[in-house]
C-alpha positions as CSV (number, residue, x, y, z in Angstrom):
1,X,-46.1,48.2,47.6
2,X,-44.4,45.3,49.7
3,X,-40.4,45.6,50.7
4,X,-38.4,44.0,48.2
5,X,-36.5,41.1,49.7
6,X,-33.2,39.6,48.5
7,X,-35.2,37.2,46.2
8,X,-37.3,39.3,44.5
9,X,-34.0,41.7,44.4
10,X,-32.2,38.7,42.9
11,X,-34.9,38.0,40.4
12,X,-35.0,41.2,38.7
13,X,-30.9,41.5,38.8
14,X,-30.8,38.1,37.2
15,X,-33.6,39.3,34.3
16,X,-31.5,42.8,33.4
17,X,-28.4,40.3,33.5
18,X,-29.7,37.9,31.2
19,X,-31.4,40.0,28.9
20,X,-28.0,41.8,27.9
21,X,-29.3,45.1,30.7
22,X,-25.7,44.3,32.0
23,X,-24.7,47.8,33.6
24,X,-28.5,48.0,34.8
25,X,-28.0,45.1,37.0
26,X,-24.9,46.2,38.1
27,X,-26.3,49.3,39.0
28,X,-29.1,47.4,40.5
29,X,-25.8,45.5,42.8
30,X,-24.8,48.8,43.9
31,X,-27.9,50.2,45.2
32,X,-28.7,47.2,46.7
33,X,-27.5,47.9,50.4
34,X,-27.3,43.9,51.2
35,X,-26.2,42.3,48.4
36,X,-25.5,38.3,48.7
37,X,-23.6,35.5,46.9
38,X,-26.3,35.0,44.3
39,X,-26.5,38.7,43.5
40,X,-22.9,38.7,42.6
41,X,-23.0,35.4,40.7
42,X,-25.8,37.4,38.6
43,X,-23.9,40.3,37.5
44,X,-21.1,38.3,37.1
45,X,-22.4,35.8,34.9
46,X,-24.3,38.7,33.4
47,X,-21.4,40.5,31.5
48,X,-19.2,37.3,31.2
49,X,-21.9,35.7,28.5
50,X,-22.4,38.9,26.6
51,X,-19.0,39.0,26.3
52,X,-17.6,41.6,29.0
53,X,-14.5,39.7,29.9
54,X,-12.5,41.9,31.6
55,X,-15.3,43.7,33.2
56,X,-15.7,40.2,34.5
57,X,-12.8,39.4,35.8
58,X,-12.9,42.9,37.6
59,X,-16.0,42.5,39.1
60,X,-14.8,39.1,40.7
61,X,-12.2,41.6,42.3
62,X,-15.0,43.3,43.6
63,X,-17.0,40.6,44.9
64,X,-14.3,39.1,46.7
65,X,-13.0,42.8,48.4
66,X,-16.8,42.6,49.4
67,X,-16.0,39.8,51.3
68,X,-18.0,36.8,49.2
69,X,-15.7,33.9,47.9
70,X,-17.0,32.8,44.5
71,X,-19.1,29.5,44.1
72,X,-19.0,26.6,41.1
73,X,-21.5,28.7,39.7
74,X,-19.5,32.5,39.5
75,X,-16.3,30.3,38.5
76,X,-18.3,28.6,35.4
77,X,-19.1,31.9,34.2
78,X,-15.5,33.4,35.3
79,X,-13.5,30.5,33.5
80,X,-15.1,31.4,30.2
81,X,-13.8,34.9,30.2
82,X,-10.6,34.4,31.4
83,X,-10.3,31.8,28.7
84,X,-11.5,34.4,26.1
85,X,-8.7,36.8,27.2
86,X,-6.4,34.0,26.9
87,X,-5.0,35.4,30.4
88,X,-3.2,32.0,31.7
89,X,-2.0,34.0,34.3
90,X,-5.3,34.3,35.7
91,X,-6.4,30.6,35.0
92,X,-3.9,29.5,37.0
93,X,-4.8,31.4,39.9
94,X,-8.3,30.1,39.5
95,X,-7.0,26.6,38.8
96,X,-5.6,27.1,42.4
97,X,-8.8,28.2,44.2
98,X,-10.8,25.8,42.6
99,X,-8.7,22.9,44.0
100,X,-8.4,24.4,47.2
101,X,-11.9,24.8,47.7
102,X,-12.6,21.1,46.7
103,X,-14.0,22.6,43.0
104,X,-12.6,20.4,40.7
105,X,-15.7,17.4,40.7
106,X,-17.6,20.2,39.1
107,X,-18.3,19.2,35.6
108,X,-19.1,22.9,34.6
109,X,-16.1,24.1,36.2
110,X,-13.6,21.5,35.0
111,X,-14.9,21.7,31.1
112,X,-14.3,25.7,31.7
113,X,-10.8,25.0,33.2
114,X,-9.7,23.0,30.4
115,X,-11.1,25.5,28.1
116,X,-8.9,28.2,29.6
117,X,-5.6,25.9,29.2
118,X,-6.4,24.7,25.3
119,X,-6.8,28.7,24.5
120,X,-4.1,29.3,25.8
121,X,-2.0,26.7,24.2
122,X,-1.6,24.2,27.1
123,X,-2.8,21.4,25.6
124,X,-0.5,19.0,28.3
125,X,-2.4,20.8,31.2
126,X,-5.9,20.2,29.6
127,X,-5.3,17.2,29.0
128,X,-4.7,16.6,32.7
129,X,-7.6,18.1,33.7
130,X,-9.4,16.4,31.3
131,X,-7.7,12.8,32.5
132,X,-8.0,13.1,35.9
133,X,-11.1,15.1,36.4
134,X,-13.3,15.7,33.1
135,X,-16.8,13.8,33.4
136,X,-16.4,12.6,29.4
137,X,-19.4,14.2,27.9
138,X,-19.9,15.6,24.9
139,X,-18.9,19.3,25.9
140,X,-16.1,18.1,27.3
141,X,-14.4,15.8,24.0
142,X,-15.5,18.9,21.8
143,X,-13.7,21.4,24.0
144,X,-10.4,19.0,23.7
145,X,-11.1,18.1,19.9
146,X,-10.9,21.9,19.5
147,X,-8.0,22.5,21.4
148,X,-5.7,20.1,19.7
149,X,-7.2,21.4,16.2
150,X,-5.6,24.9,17.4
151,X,-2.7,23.3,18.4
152,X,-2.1,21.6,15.6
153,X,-2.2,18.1,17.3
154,X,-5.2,16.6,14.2
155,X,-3.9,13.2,15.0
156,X,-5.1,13.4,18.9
157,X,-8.4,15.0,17.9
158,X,-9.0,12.1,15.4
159,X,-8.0,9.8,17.6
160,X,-10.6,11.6,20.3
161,X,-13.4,12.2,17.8
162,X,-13.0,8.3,16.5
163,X,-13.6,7.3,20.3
164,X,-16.8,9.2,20.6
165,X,-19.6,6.7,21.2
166,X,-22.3,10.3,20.5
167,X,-21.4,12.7,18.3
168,X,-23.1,16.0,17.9
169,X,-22.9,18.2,15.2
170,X,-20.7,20.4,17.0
171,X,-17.8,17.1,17.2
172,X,-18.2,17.2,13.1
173,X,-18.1,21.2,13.0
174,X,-15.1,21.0,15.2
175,X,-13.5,18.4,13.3
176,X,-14.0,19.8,9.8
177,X,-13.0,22.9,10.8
178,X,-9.7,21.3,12.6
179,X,-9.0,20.1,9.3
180,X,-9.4,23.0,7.2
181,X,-7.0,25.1,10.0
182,X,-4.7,22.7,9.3
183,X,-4.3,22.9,5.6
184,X,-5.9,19.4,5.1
185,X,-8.7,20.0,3.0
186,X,-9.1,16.9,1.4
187,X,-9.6,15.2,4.6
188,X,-11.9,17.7,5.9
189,X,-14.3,17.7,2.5
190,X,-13.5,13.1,2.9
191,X,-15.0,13.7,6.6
192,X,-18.2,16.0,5.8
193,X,-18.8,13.2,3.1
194,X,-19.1,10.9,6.4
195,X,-21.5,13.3,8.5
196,X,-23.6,13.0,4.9
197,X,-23.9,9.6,5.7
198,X,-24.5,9.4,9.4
199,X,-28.0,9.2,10.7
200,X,-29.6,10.6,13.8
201,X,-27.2,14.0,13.3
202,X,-29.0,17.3,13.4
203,X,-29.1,18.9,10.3
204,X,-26.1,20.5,9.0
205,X,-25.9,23.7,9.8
206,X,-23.7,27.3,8.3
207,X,-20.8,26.7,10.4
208,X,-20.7,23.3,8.2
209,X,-21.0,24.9,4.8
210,X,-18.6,27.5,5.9
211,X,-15.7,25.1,7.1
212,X,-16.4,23.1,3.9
213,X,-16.6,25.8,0.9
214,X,-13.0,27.4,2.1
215,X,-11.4,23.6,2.0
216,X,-13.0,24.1,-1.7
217,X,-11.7,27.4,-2.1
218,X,-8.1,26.3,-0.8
219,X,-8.0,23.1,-3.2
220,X,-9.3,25.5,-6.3
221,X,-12.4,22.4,-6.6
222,X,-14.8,24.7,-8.1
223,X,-16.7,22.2,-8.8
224,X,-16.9,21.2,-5.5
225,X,-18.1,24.2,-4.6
226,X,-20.6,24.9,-6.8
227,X,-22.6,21.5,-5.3
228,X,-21.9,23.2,-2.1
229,X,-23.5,26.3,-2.9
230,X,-26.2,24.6,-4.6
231,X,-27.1,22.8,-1.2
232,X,-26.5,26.3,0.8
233,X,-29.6,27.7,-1.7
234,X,-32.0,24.3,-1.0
235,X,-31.1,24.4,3.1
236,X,-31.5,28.5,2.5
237,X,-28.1,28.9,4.1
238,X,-26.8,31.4,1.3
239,X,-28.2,34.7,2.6
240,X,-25.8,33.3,6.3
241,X,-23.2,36.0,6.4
242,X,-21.0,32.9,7.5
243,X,-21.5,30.8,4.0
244,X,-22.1,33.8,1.9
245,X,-18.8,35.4,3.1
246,X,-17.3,31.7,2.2
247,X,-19.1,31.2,-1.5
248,X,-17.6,35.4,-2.3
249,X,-14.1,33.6,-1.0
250,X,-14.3,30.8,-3.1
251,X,-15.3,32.5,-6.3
252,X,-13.1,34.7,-5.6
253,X,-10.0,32.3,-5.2
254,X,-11.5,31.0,-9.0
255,X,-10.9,34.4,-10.2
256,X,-14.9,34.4,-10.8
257,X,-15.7,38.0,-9.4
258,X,-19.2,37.8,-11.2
259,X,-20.1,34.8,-9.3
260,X,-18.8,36.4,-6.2
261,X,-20.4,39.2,-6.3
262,X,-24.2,37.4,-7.2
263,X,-23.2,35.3,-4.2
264,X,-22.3,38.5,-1.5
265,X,-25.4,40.0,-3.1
266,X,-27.8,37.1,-1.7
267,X,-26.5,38.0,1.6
268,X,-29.3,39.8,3.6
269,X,-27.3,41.1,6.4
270,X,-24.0,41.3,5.0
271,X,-21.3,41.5,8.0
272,X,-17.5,43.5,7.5
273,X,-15.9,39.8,7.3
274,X,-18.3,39.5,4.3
275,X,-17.7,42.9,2.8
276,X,-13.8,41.6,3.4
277,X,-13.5,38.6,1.4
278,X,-15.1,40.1,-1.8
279,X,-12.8,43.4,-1.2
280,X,-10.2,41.0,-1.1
281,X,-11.3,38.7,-4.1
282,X,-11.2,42.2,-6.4
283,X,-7.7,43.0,-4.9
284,X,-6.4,39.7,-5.8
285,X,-7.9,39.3,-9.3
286,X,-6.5,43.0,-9.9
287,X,-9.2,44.7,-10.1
288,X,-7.8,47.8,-8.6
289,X,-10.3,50.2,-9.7
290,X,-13.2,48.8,-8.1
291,X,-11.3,48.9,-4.7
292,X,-12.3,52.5,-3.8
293,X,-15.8,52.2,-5.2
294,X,-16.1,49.1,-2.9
295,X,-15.0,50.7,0.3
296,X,-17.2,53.7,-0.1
297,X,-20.3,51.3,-0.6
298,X,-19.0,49.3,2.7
299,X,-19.4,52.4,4.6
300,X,-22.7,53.2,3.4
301,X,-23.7,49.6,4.8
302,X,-22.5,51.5,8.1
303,X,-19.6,49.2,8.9
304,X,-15.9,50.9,8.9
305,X,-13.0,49.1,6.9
306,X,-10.8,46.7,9.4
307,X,-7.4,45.5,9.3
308,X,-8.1,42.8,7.9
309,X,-10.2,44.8,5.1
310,X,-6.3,46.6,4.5
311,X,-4.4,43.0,4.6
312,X,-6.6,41.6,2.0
313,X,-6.5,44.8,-0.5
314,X,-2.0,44.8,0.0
315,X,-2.3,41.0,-0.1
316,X,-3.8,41.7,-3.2
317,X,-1.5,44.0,-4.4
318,X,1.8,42.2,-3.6
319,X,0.2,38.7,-5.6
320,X,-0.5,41.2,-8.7
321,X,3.6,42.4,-8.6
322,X,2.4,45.9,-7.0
323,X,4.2,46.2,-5.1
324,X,4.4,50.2,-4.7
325,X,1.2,50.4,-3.5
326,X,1.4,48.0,-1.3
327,X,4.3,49.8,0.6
328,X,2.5,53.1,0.2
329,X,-1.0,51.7,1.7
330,X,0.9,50.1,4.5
331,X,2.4,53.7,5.3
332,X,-1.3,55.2,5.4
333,X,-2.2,52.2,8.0
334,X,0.4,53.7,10.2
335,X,-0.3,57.1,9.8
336,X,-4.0,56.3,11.3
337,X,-5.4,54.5,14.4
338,X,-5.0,50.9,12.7
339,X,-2.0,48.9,13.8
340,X,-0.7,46.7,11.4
341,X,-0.5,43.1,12.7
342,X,1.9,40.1,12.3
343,X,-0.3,39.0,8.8
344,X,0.5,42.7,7.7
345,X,4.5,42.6,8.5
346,X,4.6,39.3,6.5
347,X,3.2,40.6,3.5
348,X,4.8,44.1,3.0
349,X,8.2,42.2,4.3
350,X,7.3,39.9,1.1
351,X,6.8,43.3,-1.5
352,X,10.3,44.5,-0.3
353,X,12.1,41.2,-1.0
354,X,10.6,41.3,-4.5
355,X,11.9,44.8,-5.1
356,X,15.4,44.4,-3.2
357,X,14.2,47.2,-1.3
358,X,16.9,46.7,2.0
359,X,16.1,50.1,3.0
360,X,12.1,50.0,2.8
361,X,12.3,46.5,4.7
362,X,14.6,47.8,7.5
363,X,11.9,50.5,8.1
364,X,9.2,47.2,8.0
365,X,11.9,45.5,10.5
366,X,12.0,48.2,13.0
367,X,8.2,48.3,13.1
368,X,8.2,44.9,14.4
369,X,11.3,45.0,17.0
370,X,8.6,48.4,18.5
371,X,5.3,45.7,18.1
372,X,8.0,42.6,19.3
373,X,6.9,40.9,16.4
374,X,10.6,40.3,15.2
375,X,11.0,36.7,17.5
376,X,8.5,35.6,15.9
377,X,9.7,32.3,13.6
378,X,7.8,33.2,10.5
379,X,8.3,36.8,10.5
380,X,12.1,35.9,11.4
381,X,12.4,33.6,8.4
382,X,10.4,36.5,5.8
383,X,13.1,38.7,7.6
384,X,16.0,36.2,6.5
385,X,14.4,36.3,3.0
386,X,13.9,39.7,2.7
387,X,17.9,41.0,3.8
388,X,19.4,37.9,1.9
389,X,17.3,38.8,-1.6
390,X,18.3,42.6,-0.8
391,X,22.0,41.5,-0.8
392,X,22.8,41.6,2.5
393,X,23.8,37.7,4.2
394,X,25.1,39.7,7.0
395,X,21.7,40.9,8.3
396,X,19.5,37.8,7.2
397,X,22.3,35.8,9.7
398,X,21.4,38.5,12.5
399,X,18.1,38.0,11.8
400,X,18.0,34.3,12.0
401,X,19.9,33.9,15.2
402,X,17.5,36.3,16.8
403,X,14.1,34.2,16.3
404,X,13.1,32.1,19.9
405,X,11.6,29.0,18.5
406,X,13.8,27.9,15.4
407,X,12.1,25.9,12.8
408,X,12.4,24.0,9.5
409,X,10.9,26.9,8.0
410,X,13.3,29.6,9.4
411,X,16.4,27.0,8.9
412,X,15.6,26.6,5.1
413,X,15.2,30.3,4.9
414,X,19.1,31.0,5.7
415,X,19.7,27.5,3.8
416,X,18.3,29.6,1.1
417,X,20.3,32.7,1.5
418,X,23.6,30.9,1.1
419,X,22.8,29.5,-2.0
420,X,21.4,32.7,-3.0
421,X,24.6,34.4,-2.0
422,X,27.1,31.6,-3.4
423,X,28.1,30.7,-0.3
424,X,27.9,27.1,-0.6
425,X,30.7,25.6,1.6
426,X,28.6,27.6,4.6
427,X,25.3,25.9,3.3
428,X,26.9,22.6,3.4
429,X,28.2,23.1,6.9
430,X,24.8,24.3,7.6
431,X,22.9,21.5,6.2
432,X,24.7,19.1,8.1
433,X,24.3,20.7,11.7
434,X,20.6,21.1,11.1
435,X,20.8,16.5,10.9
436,X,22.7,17.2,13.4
437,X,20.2,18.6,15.5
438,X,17.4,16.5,14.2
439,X,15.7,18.5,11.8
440,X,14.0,16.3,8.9
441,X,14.7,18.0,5.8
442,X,12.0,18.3,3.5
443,X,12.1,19.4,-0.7
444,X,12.7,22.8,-0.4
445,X,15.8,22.1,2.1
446,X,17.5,19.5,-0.3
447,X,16.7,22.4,-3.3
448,X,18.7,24.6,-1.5
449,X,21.3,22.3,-0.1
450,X,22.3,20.8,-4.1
451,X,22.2,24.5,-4.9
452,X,24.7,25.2,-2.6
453,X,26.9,22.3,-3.6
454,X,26.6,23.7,-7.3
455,X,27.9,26.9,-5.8
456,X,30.8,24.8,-3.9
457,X,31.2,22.9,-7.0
458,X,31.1,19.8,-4.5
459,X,30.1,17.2,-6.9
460,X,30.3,13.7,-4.6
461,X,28.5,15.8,-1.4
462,X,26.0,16.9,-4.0
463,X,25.5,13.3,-4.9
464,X,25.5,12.2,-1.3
465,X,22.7,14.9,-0.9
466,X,20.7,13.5,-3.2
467,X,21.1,10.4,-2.0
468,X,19.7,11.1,1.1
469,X,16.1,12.2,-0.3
470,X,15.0,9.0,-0.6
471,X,15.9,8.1,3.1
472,X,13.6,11.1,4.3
473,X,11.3,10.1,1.8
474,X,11.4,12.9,-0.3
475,X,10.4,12.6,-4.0
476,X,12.8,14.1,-6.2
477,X,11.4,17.9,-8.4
478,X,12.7,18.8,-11.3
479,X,14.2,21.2,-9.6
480,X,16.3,18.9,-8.0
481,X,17.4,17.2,-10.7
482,X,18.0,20.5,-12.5
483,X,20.6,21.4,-9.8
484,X,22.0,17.7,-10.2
485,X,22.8,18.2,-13.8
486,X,24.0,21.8,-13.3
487,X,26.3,20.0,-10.8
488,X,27.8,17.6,-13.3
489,X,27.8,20.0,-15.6
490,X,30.0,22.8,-14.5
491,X,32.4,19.6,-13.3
492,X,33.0,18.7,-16.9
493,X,30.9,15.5,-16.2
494,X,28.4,16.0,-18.9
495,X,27.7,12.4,-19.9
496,X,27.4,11.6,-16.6
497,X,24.6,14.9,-16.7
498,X,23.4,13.7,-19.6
499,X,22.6,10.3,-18.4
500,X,20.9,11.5,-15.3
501,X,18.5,13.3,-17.8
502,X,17.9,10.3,-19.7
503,X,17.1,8.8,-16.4
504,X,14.6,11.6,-15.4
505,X,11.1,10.3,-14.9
506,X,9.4,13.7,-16.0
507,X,10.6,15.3,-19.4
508,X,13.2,17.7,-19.0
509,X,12.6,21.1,-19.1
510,X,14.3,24.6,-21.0
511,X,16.0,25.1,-17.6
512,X,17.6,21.3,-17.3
513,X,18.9,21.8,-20.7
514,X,20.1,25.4,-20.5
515,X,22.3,23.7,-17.6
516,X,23.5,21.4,-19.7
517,X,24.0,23.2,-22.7
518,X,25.8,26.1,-20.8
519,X,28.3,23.0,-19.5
520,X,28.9,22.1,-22.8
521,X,29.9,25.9,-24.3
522,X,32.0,26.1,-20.8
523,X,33.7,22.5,-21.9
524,X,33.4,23.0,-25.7
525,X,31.7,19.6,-26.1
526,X,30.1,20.1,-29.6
527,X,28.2,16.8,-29.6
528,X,26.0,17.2,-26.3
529,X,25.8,21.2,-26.9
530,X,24.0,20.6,-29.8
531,X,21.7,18.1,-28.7
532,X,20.8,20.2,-25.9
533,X,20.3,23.4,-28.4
534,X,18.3,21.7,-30.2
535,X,15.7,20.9,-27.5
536,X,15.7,24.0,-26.1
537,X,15.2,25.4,-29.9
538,X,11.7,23.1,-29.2
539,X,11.0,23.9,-26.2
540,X,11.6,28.1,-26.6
541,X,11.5,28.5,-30.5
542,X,11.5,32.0,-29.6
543,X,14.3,32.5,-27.1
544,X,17.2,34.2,-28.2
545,X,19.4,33.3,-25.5
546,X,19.3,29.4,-26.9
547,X,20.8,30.3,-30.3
548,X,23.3,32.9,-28.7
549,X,24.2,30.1,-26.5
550,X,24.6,27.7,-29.2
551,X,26.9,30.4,-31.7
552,X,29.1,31.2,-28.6
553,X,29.8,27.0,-28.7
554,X,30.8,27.2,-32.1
555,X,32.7,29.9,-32.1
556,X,34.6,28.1,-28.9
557,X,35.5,25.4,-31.3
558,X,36.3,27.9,-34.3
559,X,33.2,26.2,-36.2
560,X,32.6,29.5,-38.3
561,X,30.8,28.1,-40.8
562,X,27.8,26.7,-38.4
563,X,28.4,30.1,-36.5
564,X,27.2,32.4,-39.2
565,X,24.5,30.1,-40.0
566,X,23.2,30.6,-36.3
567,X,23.6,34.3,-36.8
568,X,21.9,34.7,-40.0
569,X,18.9,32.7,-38.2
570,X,18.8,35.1,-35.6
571,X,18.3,37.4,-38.3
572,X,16.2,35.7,-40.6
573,X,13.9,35.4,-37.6
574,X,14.2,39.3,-36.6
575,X,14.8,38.0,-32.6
576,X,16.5,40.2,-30.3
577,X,18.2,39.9,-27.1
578,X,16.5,41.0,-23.8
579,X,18.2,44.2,-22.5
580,X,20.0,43.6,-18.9
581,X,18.2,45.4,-16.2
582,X,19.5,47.2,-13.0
583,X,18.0,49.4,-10.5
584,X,19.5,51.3,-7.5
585,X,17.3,52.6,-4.6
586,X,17.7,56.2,-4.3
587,X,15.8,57.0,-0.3
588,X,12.3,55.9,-0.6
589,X,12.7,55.9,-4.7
590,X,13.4,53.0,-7.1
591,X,15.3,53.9,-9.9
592,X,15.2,51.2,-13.0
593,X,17.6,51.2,-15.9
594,X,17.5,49.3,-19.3
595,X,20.3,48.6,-21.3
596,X,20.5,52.2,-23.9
597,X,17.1,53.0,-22.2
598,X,16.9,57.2,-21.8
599,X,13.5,57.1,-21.0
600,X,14.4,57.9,-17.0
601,X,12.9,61.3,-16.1
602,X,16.8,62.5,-15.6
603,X,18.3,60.6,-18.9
604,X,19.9,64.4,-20.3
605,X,22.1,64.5,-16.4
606,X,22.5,60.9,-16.3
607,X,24.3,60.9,-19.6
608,X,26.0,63.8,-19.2
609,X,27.5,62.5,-16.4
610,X,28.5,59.2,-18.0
611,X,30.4,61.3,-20.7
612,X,31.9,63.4,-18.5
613,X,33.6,60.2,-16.7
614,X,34.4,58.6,-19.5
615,X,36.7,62.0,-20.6
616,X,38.1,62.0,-17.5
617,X,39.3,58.3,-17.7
618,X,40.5,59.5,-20.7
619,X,42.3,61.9,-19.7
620,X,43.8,59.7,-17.2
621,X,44.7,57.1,-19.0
């Protein structure tokens, strides 16, 4: 058999590389006692396209201790690693070689330098790049299109994708796809009615249907959806794990777990982000004892539950008010080797605002100051909400002033709390720094501004608030004009409440009278009281709160006639008031208490305790 020389040496490193034999052509490298340039570029490229990134970037190490300095061609396949890892540290170092070593004309290399900078976020860098150096081909525009999609910059990729003189079906993937990242789903399902109409386009492939069934899912357009998924069966793109997994999220959004199901059935290799959404469709339409069932066959597919498999079940569980389990599931995540992520924090800090639980989010809290999720703005703003609706301002205030990157988000979340907590002169101050600082307030910020001013009772800022809406273009709610006539109400302006509603271009609703009718019994106005009773009597025939309301008015005014009349109705129609409710959190237990209720597992100590104080106030007395 002839010596091998460095070519045919070359050749079969190159076919192990190429085939996926990654670690056989690097073994091939080392045994080779005189390696070259193009035996390094090999292995290199090698493990950086099946996906080996930091084995890459390691082996670059090597080469250079070796003593070779990487070509165009090891940099095209190095860029797209380090751009995986989203490592801008080491971009930059090989943005700096490449221009030292004169690089940068390279298309290959300068499409994989701008790749590295728009995964990493620096979409003012790629843009450079792309500018001063980028050959505009199609590669190129896509990799930029994508980048401001991620980046939420959907302008500047429409504004790129319109100048495209060639578009590929990539462009329209990326585009779509940008849209539907975005939350603008109407615009992504007006665009793929565009790429229906275009002409010379390769056909439209999985990663189209995908982008397009989850805007449908997101708008709740079943219908939509179902033409969709008619089109997936005639292309034969509904056994794609890609579009199945997307038909079992959209049925599954419609509550339609039958159609889901049938859909993740026609899957012929069904994938864990499959397995996933329809987990997560059961958890969300409460089917909670399916869940387990559902697991178990998952792991006889031979693919292990995720985190995102445990998100979606205690997503699921916080959107059906359990909000127990959710808590209790996320303490099992800890307790093995999955680490919850930021999407978990946000959703088991959102069970412990619903239950007031202070002490159960603290423990959620300090689990993100250990993963440094806390400076994060949305978890700092879920952190806000969760202390404010636990009754503590103090901590939601700490928390707020600890998040990096303020937002309008975070800022309406402590608007919130002082509303929440009464404090409205601080929300007014509040509202007026954030103009200051020019944030543009949007509906929920007035909401919780012209609650605040109710708190205040500050009825001309209150109007001057409201005012101001139409300047940031802001469409009044009902909401918002609720708070308006709670406003004038508790002012002892009633007609000027009651011509606001008059005003209103949506019908009232029970709330906007309750605030008026509860302005009237506060200002013993007979006249308005009444005709707000009586369309709340319309509105909730079977509230009991309305007629109590309404008797407490006339017994105001010492009308005792029409006030045994309303009792006798209450009566007549056998209603009853709502017990009050309380609970106190006991360690990791929540304690609830009805109003006479001695159905608590402790009721005997409980009121043996209560009569034992009330003898001993007794006594005092």
């Amino acid at each position: 058999m002839p010596e091998r020389d460095s070519v045919s040496w070359n050749s079969i490193v190159t076919a192990c590389a190429s085939n996926g034999m990654v670690y056989e052509a690097l073994e091939l490298l080392e045994n080779n006692s005189t390696p070259n340039l193009i035996t390094w570029s090999a292995v290199i490229g090698g493990f950086s396209q099946n996906g080996f990134d930091k084995e890459t970037i390691e082996l670059l190490v090597r080469m250079q201790e070796a003593g070779f300095e990487p070509n165009a061609r090891t940099l095209a396949s190095v860029l797209p690693a380090s751009a995986r890892l989203k490592n801008l540290k080491i971009g930059q170092e090989l943005h700096g070689y490449i221009t030292r070593r004169g690089f940068i004309s390279n298309p290959f290399v300068v499409n994989g330098l701008v790749d590295v900078y728009r995964r990493c976020g620096e979409m003012v860098r790629a843009q450079k790049i792309f500018s001063n150096f980028s050959v505009r081909n199609t590669v190129s525009v896509n990799t930029m299109i994508v980048g401001y999609c991620e980046n939420g910059e959907i302008s500047k990729a429409k504004e790129l994708f319109d100048q495209m003189e060639a578009k590929d079906i990539v462009s329209w993937n990326s585009m779509i796809a940008g849209y539907v990242e975005n939350a603008m789903f109407n615009e992504a399902l007006s665009l793929f009615q565009d790429l229906q109409m275009q002409e010379g386009i390769e056909r439209i492939d999985s990663f189209t249907l995908g982008s397009v069934l989850t805007a449908c899912a997101h708008i709740g357009s079943l219908t939509k959806g179902k033409a969709m998924h008619s089109y997936a069966i005639a292309r034969g793109f509904n056994s794609n794990p890609f579009v199945g997994g997307a038909l079992v999220e959209m049925y599954s959004k419609s509550k339609d777990l039958l159609a889901a199901k049938r859909a993740f059935d026609e899957v012929t290799e069904r994938d864990t982000p499959a397995w996933n959404a329809l987990i997560a469709g059961y958890a969300r339409s409460n089917q909670i004892e399916q869940i387990q069932n559902l697991l178990q066959e998952m792991k006889n597919d031979g693919l292990a539950p995720n985190l995102y498999t445990w998100n979606g079940i205690i997503a699921g569980y916080v959107e059906n008010g359990h909000h127990e389990l959710a808590f209790r599931l996320f303490l099992e995540m800890q307790a093995s080797n999955l680490r919850p992520d930021i999407y978990t924090m946000g959703i088991v800090l959102t069970a412990c605002s619903r239950i007031a639980s202070i002490e159960r989010g603290k423990q959620v809290h300090g689990h993100m100051i250990r993963c440094g999720y806390e400076l994060d703005v949305y978890i700092g703003a879920a952190l806000v909400d969760m202390y404010a609706k636990s009754g503590s301002i103090h901590n939601a205030k700490i928390a707020f002033y600890r998040i990096s990157y303020p937002n309008l988000v975070s800022q309406n979340a402590l608007l919130t709390a002082y509303a929440m907590h009464g404090l409205g002169e601080e929300g007014i101050v509040f509202f007026r720094k954030m103009l200051r600082v020019g944030y543009r307030p949007d509906e929920v910020t007035f909401l919780s501004v012209l609650s605040s001013c109710v708190h205040a009772g500050s009825v001309e800022t209150g109007q001057e608030f409201f005012s101001l809406m139409e300047f940031y273009d802001v469409r009044p709610t009902m909401k918002h004009y609720t708070c308006m006539v709670d406003l004038l109400s508790r002012a002892g302006k009633l007609t000027d409440a009651y011509e606001l509603m008059r005003r209103i271009p949506i019908q009232p609703d029970s709330v906007t009278w309750g605030a008026l009718l509860g302005g009237c019994v506060i200002a013993g106005n007979i006249e308005l009281g009444e005709i707000a009773a009586k369309k709340l009597i319309e509105l909730e025939p079977e509230n009991t709160g309305n007629y109590i309301l309404l008797a407490n008015l006339y017994a105001h005014k010492g009308r005792w006639r029409d006030l045994a009349r309303m009792r006798q109705m209450i009566k007549d129609k056998r209603m009853h008031k709502s017990p009050g409710c309380s609970w106190i959190e006991d360690k990791d237990h929540m304690h609830v208490f009805l109003a006479c209720d001695k159905t608590h597992e402790r009721s005997e100590e409980i009121y043996g305790t209560l009569k034992n104080l009330a003898i001993h106030m007794k006594t005092v007395i």
